[in-house]
PDBQT receptor file of N, H, CA, C and O in Angstrom, charges set to zero:
ATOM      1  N   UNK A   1      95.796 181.741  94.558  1.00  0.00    +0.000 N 
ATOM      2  CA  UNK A   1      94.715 181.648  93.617  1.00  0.00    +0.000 C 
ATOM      3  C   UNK A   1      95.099 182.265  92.279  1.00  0.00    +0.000 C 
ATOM      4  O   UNK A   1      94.286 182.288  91.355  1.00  0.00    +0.000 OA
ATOM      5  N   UNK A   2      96.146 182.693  92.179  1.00  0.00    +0.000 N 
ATOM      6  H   UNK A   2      96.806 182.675  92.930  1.00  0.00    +0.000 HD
ATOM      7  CA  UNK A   2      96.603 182.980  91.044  1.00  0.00    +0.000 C 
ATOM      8  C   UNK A   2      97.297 182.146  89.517  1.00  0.00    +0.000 C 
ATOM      9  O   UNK A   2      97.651 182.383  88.363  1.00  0.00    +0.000 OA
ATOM     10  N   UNK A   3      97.198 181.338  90.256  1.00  0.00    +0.000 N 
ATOM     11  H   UNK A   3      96.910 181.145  91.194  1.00  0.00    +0.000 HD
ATOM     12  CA  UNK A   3      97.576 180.029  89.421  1.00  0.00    +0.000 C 
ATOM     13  C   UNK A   3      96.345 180.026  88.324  1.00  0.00    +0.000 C 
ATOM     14  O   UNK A   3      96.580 179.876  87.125  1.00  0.00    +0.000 OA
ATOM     15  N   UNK A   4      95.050 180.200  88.825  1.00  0.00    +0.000 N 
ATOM     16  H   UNK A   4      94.859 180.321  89.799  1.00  0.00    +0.000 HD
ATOM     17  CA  UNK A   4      93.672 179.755  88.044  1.00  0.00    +0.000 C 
ATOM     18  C   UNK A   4      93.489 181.133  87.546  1.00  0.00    +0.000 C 
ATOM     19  O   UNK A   4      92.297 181.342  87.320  1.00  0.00    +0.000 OA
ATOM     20  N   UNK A   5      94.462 182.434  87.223  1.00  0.00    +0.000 N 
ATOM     21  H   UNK A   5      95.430 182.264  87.407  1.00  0.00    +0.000 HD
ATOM     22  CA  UNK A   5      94.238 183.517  86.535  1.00  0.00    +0.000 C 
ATOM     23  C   UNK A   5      93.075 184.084  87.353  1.00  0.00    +0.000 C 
ATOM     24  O   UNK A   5      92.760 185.123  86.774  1.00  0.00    +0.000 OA
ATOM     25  N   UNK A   6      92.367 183.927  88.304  1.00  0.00    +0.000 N 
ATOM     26  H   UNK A   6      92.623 183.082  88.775  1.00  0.00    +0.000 HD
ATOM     27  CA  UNK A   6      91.496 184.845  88.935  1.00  0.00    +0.000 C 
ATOM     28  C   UNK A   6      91.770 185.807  89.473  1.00  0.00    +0.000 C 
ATOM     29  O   UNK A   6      92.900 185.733  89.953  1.00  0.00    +0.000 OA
ATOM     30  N   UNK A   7      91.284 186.727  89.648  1.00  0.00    +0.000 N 
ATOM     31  H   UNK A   7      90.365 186.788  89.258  1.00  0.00    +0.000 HD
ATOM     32  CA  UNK A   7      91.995 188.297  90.122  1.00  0.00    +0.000 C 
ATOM     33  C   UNK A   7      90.268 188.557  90.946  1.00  0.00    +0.000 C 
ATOM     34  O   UNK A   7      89.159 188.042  90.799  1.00  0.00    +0.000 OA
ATOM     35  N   UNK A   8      90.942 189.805  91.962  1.00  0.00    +0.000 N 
ATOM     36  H   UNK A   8      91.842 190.223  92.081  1.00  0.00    +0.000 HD
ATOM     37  CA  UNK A   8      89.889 190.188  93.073  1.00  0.00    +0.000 C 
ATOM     38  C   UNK A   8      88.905 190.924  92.382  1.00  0.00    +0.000 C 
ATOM     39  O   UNK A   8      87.943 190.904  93.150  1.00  0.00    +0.000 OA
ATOM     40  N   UNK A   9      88.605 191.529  91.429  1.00  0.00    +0.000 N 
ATOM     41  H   UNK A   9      89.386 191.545  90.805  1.00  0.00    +0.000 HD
ATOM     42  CA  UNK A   9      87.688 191.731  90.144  1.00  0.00    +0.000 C 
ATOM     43  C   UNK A   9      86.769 190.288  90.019  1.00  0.00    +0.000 C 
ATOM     44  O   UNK A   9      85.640 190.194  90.501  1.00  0.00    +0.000 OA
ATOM     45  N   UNK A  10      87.288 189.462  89.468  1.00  0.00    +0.000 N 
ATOM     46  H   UNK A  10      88.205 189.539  89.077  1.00  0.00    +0.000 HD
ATOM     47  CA  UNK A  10      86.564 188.033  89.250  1.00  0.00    +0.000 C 
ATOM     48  C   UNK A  10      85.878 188.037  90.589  1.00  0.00    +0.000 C 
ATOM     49  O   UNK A  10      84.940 188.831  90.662  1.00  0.00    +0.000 OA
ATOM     50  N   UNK A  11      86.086 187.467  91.451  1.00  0.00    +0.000 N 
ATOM     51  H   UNK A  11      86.848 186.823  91.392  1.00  0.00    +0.000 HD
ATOM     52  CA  UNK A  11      85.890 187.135  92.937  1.00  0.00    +0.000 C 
ATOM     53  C   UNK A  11      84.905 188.149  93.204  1.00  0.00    +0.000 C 
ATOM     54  O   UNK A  11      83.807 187.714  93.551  1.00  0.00    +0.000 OA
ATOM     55  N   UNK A  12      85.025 189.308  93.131  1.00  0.00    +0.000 N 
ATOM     56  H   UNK A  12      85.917 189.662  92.849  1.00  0.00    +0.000 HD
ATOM     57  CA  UNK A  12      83.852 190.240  93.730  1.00  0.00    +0.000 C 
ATOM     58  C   UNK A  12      82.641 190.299  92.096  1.00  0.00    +0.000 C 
ATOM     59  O   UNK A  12      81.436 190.545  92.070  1.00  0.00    +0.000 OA
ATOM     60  N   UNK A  13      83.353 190.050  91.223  1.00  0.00    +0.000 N 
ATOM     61  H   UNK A  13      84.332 189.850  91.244  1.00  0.00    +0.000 HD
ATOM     62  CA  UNK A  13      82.116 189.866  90.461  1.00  0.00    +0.000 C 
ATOM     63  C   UNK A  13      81.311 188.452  90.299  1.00  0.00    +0.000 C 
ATOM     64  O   UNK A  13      80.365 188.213  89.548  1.00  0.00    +0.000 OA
ATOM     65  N   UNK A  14      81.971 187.580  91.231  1.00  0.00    +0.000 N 
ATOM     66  H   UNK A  14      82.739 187.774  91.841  1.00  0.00    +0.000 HD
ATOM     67  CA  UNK A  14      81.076 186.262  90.995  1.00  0.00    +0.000 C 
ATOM     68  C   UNK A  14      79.791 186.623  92.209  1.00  0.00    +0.000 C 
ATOM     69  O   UNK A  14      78.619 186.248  92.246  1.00  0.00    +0.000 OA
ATOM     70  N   UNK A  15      80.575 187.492  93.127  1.00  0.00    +0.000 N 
ATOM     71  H   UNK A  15      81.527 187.796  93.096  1.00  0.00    +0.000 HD
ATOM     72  CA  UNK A  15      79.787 187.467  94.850  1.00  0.00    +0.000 C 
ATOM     73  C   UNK A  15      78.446 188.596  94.315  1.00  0.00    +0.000 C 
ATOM     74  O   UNK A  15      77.365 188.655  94.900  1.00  0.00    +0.000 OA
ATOM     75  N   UNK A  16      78.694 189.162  93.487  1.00  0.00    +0.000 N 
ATOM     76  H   UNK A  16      79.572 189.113  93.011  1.00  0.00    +0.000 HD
ATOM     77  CA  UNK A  16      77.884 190.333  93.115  1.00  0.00    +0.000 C 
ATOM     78  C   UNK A  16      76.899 189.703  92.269  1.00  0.00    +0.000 C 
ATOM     79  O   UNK A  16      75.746 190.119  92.383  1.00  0.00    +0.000 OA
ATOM     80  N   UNK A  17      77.107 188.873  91.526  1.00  0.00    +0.000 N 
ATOM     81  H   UNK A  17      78.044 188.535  91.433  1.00  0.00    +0.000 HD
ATOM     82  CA  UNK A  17      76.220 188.543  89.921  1.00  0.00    +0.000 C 
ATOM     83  C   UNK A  17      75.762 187.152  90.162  1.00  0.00    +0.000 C 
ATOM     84  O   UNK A  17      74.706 186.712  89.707  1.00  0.00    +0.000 OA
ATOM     85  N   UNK A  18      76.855 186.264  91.127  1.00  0.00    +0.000 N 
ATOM     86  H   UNK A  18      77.713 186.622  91.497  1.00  0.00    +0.000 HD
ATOM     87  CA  UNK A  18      76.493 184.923  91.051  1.00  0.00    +0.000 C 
ATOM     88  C   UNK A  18      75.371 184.236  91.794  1.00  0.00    +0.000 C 
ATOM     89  O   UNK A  18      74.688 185.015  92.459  1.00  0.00    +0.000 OA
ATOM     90  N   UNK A  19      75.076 183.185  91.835  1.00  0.00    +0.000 N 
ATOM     91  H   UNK A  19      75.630 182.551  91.295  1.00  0.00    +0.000 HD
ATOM     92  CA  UNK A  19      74.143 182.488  92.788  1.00  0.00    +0.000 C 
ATOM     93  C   UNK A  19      75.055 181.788  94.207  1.00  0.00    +0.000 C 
ATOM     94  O   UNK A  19      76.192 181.355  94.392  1.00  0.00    +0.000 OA
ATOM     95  N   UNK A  20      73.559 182.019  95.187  1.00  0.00    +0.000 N 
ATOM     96  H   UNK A  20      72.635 182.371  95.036  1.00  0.00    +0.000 HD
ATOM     97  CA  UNK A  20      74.628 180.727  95.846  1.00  0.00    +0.000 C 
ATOM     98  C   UNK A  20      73.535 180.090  96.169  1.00  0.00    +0.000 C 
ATOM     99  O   UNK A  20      72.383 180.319  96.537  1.00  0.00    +0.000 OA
ATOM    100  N   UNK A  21      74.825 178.495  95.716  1.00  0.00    +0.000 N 
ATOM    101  H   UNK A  21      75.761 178.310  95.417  1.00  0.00    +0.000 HD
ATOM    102  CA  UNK A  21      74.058 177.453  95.907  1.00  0.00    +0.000 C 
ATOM    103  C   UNK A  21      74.184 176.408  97.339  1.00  0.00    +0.000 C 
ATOM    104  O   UNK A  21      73.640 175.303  97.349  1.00  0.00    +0.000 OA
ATOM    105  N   UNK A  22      74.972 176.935  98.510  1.00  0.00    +0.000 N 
ATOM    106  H   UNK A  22      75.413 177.832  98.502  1.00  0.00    +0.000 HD
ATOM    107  CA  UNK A  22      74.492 176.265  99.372  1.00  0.00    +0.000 C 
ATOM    108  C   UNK A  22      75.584 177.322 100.636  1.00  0.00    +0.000 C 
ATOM    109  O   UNK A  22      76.635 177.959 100.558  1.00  0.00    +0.000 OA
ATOM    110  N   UNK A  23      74.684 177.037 101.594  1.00  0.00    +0.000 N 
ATOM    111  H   UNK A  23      73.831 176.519 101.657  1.00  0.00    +0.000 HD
ATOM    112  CA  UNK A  23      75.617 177.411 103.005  1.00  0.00    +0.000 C 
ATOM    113  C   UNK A  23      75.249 176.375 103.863  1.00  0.00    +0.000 C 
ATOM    114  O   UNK A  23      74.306 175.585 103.904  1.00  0.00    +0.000 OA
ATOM    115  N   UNK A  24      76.583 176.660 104.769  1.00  0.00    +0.000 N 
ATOM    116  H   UNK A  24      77.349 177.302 104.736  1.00  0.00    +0.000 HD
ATOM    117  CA  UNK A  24      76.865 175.035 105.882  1.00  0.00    +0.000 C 
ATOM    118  C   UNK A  24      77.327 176.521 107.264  1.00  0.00    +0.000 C 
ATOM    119  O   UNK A  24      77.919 177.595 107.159  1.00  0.00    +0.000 OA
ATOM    120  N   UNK A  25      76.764 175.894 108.257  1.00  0.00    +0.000 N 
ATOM    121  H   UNK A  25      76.283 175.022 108.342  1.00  0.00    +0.000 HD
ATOM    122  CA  UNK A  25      76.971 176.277 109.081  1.00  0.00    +0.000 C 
ATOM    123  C   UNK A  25      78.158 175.594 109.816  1.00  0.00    +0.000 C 
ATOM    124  O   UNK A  25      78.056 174.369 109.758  1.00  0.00    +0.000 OA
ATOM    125  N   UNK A  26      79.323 176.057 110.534  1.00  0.00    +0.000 N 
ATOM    126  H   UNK A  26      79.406 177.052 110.581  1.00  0.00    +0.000 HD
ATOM    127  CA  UNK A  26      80.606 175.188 110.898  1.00  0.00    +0.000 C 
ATOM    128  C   UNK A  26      80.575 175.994 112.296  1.00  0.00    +0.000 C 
ATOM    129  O   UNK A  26      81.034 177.107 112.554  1.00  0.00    +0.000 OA
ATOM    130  N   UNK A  27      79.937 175.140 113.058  1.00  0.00    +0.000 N 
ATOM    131  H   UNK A  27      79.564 174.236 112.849  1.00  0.00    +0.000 HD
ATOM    132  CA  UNK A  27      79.989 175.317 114.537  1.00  0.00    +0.000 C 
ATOM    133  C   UNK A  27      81.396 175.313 115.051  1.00  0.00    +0.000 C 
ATOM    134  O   UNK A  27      81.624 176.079 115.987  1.00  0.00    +0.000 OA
ATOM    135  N   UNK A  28      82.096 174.788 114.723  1.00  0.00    +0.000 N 
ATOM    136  H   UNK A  28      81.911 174.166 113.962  1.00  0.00    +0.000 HD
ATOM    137  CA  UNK A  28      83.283 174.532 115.090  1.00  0.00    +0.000 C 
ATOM    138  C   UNK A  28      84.626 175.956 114.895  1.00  0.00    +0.000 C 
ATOM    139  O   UNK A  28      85.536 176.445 115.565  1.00  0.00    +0.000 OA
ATOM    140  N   UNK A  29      84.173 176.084 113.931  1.00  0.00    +0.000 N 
ATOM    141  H   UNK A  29      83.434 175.686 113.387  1.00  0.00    +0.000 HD
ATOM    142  CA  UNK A  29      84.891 177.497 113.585  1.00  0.00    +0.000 C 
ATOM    143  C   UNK A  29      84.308 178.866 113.733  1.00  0.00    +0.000 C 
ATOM    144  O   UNK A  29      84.910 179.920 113.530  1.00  0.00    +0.000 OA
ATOM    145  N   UNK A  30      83.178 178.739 114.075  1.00  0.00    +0.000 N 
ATOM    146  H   UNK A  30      82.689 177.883 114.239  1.00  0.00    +0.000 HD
ATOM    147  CA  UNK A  30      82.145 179.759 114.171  1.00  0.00    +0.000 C 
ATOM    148  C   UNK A  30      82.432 181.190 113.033  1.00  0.00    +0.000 C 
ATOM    149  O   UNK A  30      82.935 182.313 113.004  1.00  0.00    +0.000 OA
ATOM    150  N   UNK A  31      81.601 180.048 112.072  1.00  0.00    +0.000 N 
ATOM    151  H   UNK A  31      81.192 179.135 112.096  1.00  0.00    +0.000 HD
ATOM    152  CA  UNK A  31      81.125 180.519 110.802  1.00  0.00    +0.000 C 
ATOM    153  C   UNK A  31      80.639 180.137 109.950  1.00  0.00    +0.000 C 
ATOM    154  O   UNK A  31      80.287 178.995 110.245  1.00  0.00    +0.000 OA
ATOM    155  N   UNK A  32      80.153 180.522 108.292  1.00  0.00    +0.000 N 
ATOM    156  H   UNK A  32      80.439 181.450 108.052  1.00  0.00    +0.000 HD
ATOM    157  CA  UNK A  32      79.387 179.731 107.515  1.00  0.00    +0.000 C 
ATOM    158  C   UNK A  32      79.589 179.695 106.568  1.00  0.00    +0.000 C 
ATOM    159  O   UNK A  32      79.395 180.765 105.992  1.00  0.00    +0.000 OA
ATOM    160  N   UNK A  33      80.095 178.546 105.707  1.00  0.00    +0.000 N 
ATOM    161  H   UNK A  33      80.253 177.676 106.175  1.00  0.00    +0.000 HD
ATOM    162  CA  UNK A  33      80.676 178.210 104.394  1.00  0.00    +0.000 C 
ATOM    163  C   UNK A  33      79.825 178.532 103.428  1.00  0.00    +0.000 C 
ATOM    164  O   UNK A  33      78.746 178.125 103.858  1.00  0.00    +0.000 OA
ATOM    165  N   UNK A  34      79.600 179.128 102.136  1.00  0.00    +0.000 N 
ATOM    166  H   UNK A  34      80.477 179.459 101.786  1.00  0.00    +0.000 HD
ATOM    167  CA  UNK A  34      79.233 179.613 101.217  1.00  0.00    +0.000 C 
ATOM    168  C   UNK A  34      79.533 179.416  99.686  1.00  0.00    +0.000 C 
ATOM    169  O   UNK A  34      80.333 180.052  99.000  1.00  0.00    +0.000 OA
ATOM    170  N   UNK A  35      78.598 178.255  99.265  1.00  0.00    +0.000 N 
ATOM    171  H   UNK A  35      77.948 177.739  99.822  1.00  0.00    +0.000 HD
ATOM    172  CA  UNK A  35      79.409 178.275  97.816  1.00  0.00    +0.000 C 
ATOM    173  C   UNK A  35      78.506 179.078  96.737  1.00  0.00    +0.000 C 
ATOM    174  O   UNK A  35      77.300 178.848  96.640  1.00  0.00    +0.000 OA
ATOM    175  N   UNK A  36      79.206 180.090  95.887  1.00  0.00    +0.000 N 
ATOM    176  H   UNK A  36      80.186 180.277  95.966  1.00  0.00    +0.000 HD
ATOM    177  CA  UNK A  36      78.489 180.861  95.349  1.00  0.00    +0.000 C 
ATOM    178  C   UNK A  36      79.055 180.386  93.859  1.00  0.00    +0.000 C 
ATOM    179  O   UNK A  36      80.238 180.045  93.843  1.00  0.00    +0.000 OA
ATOM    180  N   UNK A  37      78.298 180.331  92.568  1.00  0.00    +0.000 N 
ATOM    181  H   UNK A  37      77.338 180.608  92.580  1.00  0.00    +0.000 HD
ATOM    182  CA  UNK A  37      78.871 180.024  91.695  1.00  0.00    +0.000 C 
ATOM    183  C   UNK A  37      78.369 181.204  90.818  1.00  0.00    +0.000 C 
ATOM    184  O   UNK A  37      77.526 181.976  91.276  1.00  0.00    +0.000 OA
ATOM    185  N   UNK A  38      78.968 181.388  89.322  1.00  0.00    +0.000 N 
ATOM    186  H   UNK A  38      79.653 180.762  88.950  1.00  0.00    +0.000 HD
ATOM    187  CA  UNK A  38      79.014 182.732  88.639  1.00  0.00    +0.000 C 
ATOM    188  C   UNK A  38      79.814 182.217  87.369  1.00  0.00    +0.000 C 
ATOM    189  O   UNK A  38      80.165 181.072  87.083  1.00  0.00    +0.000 OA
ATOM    190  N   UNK A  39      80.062 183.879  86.435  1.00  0.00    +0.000 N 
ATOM    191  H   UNK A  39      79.777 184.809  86.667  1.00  0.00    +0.000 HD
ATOM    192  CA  UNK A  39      80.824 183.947  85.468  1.00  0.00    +0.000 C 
ATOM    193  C   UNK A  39      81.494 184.950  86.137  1.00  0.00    +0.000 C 
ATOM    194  O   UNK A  39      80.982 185.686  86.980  1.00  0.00    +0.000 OA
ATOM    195  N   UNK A  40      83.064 184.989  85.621  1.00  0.00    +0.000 N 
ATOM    196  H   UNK A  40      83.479 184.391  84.936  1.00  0.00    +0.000 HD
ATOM    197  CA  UNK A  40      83.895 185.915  86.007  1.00  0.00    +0.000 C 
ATOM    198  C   UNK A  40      83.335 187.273  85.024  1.00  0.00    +0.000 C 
ATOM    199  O   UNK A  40      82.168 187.439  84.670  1.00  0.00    +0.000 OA
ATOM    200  N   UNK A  41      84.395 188.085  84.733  1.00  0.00    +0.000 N 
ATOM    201  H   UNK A  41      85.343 187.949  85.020  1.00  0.00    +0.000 HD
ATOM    202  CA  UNK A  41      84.457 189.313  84.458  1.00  0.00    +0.000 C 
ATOM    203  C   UNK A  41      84.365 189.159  82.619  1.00  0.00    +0.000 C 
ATOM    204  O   UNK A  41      83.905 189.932  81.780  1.00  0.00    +0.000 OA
ATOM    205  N   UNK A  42      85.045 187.759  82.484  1.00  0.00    +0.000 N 
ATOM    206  H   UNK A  42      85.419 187.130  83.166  1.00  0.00    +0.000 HD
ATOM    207  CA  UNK A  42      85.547 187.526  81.046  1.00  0.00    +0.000 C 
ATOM    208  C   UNK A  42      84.409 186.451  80.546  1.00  0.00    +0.000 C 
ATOM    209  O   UNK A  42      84.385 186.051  79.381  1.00  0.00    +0.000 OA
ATOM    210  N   UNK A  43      83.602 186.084  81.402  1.00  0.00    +0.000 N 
ATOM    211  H   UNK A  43      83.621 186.408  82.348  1.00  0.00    +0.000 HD
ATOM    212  CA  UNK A  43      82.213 185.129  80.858  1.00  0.00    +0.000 C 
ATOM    213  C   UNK A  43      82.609 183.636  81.187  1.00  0.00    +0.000 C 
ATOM    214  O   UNK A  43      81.860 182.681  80.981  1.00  0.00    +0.000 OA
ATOM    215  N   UNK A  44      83.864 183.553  81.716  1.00  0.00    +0.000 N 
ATOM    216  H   UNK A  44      84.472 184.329  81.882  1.00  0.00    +0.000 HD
ATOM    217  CA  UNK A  44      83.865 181.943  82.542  1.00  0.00    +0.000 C 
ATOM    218  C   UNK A  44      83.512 181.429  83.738  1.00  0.00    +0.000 C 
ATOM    219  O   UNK A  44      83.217 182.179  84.668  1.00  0.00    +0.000 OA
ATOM    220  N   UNK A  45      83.502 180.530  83.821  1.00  0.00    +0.000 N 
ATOM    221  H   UNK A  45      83.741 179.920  83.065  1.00  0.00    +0.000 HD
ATOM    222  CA  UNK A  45      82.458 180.037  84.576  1.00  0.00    +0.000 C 
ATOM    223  C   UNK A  45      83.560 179.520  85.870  1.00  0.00    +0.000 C 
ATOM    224  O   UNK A  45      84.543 178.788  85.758  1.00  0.00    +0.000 OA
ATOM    225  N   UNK A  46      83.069 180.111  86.971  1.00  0.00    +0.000 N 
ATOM    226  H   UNK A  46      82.270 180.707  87.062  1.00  0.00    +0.000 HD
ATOM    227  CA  UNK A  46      83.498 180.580  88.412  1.00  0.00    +0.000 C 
ATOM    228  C   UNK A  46      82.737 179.825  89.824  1.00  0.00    +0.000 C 
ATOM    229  O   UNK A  46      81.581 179.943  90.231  1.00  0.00    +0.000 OA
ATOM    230  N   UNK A  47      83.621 179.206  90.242  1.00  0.00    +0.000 N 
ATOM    231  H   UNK A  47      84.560 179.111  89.912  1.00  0.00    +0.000 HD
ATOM    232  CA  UNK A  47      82.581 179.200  91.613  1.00  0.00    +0.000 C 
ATOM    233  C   UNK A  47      83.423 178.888  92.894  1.00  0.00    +0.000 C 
ATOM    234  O   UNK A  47      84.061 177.835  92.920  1.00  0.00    +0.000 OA
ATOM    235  N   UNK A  48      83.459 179.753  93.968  1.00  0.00    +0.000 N 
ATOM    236  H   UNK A  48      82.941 180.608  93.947  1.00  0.00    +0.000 HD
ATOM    237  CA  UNK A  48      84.236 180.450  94.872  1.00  0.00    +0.000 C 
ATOM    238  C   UNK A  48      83.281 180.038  96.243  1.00  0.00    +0.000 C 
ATOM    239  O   UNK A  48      82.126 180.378  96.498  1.00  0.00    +0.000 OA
ATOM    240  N   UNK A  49      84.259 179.140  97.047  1.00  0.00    +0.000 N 
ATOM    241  H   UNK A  49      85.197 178.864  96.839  1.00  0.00    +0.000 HD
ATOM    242  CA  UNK A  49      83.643 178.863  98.036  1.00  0.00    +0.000 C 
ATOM    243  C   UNK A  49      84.305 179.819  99.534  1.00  0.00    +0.000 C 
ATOM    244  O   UNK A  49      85.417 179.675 100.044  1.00  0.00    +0.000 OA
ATOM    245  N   UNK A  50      83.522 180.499  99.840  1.00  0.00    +0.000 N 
ATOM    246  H   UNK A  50      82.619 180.615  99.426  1.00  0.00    +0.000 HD
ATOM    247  CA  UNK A  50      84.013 181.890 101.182  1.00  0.00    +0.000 C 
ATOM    248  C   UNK A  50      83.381 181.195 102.692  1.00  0.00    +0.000 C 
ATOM    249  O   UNK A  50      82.448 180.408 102.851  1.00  0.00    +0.000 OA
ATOM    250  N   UNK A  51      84.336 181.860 103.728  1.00  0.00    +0.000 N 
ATOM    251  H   UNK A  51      85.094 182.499 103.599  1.00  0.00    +0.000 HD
ATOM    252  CA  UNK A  51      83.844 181.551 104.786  1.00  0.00    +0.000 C 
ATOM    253  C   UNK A  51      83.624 182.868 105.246  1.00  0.00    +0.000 C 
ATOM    254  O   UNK A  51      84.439 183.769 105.049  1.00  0.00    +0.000 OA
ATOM    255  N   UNK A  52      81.902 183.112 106.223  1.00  0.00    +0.000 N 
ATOM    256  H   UNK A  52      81.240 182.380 106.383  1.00  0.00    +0.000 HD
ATOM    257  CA  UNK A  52      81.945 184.572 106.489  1.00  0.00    +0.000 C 
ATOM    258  C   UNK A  52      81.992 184.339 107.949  1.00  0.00    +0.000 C 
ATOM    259  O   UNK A  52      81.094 183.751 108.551  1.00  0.00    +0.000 OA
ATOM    260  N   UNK A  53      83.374 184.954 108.668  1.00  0.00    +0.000 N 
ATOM    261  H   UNK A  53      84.103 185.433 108.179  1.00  0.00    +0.000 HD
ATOM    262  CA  UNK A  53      83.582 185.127 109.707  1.00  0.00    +0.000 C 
ATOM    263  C   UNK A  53      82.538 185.707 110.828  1.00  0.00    +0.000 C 
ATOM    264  O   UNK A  53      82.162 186.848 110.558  1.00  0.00    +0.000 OA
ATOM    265  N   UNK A  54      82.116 185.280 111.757  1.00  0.00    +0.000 N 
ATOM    266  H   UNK A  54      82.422 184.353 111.976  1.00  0.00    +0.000 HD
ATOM    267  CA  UNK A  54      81.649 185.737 112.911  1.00  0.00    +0.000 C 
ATOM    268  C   UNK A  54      82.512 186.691 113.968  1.00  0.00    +0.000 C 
ATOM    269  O   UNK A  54      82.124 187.753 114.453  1.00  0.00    +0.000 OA
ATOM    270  N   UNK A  55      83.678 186.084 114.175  1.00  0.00    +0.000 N 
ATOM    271  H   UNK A  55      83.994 185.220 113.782  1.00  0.00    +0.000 HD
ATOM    272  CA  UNK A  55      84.445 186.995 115.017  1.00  0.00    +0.000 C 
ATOM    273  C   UNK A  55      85.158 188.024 114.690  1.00  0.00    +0.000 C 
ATOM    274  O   UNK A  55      85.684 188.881 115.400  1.00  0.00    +0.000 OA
ATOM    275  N   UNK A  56      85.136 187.854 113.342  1.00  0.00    +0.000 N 
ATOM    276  H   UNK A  56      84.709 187.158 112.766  1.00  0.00    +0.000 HD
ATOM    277  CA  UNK A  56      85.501 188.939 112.900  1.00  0.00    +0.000 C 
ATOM    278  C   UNK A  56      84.864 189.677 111.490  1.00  0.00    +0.000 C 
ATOM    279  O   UNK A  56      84.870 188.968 110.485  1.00  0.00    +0.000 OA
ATOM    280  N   UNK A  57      84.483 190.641 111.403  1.00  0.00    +0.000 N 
ATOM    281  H   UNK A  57      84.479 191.217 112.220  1.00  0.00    +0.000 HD
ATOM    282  CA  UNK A  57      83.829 190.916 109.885  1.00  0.00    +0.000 C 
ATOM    283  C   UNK A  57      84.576 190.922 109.152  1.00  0.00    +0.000 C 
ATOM    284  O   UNK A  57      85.384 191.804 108.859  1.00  0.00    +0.000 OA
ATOM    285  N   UNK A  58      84.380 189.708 108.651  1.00  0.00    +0.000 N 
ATOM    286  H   UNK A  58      83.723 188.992 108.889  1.00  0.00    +0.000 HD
ATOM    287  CA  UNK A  58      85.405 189.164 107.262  1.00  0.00    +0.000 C 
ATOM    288  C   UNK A  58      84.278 188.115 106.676  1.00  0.00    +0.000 C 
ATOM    289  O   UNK A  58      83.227 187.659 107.127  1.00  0.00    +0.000 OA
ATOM    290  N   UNK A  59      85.180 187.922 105.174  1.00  0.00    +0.000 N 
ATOM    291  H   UNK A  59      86.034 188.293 104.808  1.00  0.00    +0.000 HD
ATOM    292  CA  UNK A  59      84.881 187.205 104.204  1.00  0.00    +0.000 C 
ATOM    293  C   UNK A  59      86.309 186.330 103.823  1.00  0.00    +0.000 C 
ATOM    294  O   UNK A  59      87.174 186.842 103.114  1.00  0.00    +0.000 OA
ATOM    295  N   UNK A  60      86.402 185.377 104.210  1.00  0.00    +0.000 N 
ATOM    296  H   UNK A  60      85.699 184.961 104.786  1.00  0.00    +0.000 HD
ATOM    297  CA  UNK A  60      87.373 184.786 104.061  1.00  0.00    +0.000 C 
ATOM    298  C   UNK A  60      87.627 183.830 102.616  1.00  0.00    +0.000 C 
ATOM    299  O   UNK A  60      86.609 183.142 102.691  1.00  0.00    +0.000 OA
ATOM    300  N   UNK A  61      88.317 183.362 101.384  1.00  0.00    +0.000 N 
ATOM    301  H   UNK A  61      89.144 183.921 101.324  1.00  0.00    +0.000 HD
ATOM    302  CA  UNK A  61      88.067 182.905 100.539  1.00  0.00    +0.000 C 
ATOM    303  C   UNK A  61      88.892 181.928 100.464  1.00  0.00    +0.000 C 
ATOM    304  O   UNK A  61      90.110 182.014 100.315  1.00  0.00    +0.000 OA
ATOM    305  N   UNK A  62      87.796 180.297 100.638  1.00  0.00    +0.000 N 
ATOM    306  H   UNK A  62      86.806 180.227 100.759  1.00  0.00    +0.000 HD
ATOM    307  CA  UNK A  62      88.649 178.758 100.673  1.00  0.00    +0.000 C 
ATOM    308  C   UNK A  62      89.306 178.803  99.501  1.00  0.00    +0.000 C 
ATOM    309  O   UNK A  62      90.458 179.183  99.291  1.00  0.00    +0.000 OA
ATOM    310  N   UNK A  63      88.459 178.369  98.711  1.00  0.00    +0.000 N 
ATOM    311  H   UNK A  63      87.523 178.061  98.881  1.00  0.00    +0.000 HD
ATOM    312  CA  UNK A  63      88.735 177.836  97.065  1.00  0.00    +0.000 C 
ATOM    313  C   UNK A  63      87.822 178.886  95.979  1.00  0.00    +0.000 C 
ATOM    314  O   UNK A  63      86.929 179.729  96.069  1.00  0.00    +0.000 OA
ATOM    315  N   UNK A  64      88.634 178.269  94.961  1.00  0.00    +0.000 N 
ATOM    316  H   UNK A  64      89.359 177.584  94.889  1.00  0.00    +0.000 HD
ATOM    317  CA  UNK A  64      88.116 179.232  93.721  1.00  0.00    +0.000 C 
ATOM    318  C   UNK A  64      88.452 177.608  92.214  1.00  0.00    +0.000 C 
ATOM    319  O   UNK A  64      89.363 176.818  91.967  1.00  0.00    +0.000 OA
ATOM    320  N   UNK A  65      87.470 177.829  91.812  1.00  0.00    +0.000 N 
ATOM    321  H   UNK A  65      86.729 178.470  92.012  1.00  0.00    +0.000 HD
ATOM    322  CA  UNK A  65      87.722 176.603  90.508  1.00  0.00    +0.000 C 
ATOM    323  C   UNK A  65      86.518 176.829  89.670  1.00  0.00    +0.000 C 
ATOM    324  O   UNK A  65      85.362 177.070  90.018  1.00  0.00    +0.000 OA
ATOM    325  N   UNK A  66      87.147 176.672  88.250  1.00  0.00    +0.000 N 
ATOM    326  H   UNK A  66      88.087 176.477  87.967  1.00  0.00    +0.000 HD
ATOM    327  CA  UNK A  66      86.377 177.209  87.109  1.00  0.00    +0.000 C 
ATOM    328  C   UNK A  66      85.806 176.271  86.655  1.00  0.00    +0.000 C 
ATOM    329  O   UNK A  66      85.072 176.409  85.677  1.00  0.00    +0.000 OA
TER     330      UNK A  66
């Protein structure tokens, strides 16, 4: 994810400030997809789709695109 200049700053400030606009439940993986959208740290526009683990307490992060 470094390619798109995002840093773990961005990412925890989209999860903190941003909206989310949809969750999917994935029976299959047992967990639930999360797309949260935001401005990063620098005022661009962010939106970071996470999977939050069940088996394990985690936050896992698919994609990231500005």
């Amino acid at each position: 994810m470094a390619a798109r200049n995002a840093t773990m700053d961005d990412y925890l400030y989209v999860i903190n400030w941003g909206e989310i606009v949809s969750v999917e439940e994935d029976p299959e993986q047992h967990n639930h997809k999360c797309k949260i959208t935001g401005k990063d740290i620098d005022g661009e526009d962010l939106t970071l789709v996470v999977a939050l683990l069940e088996k394990e307490p985690a936050v896992l992060c698919i994609t990231v695109h500005g």
